[in-house]
C-alpha positions in Angstrom: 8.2 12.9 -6.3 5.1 10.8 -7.3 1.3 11.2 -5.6 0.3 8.3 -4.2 -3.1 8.0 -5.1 -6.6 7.2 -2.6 -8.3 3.9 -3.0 -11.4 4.1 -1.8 -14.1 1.0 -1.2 -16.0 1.6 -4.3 -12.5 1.9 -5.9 -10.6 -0.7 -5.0 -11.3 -3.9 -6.6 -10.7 -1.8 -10.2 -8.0 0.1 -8.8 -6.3 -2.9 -7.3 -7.8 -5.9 -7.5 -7.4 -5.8 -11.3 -4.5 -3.9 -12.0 -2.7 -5.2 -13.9 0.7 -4.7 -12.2 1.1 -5.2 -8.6 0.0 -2.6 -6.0 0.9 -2.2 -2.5 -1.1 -0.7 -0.5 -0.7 1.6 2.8 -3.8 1.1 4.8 -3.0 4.5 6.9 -5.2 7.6 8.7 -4.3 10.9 8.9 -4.2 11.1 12.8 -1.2 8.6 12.5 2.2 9.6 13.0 3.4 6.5 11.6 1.7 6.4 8.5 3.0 10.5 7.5 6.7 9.4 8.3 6.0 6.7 6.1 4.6 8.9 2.9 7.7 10.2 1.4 9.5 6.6 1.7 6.5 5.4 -0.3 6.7 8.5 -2.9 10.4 7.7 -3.5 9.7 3.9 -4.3 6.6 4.8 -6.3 8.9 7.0 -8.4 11.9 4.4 -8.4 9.5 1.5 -9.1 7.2 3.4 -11.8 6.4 0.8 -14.2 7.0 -2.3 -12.4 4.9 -1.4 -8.9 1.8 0.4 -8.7 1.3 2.5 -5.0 -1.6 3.5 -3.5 -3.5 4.5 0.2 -6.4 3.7 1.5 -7.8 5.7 4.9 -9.2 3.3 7.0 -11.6 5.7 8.9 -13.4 6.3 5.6 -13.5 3.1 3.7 -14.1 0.5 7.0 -15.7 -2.0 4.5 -12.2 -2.7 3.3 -9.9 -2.4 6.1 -12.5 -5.0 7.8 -12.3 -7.4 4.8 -8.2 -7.5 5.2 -8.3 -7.9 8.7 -6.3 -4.6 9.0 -5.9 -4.1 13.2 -3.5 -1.3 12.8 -1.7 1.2 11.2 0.3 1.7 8.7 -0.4 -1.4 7.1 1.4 -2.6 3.9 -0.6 -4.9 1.8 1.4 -6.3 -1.7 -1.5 -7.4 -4.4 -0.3 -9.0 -7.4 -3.4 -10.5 -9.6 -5.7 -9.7 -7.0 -4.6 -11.5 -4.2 -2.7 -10.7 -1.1 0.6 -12.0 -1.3 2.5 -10.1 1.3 1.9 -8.0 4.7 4.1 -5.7 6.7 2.3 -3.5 10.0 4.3 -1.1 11.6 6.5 1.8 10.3 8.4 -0.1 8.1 12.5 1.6 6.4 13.2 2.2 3.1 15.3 -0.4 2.6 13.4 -3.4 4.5 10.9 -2.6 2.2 12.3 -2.4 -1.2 13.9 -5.8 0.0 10.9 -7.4 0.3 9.5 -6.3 -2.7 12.3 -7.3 -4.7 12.3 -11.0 -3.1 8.8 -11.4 -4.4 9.2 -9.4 -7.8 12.3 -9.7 -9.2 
């Protein structure tokens, strides 16, 4: 199963800002329940979606500069970037399947 990789403040404009695929984000902490149920969901579609879809996390206790700048107010937070720009938002634990829905109305 893939590793989702950290995006970190100082990364994430390079990381995902100009990727050049799209990325969706988790904007998670480790205290939150959540956000771990949510991890091996995101795994599988990071492994299913390899080469289309690009998945990364971002803790938002230790990179507050970019949590603040997407207005993230809770957690887990889904963020889809395609060409640097937001273009879709979940919040909340969100299923395998609602999610790979979504992603495949605005992808495919």
């Amino acid at each position: 199963m893939a590793e989702l990789p950290e995006v970190t403040d100082g990364t994430f404009e390079s990381d995902v800002l100009r990727s050049s695929q799209p990325v969706l984000v988790e904007f998670g902490a480790e205290w939150c329940q959540p956000c771990r149920q949510l991890e091996p969901i995101l795994r599988e579609i990071a492994d299913e979606w390899q080469g289309r879809l690009r998945l990364a996390t971002l803790d938002i206790d230790a990179n507050t500069a970019t949590t603040i700048r997407y207005g993230v107010m809770g957690v887990p937070t889904l963020i889809l970037f395609q060409q640097g720009q937001e273009i879709e938002r979940w919040s909340g634990f969100q299923p395998k399947r609602r999610i790979v829905d979504r992603l495949s109305a605005r992808m495919e």
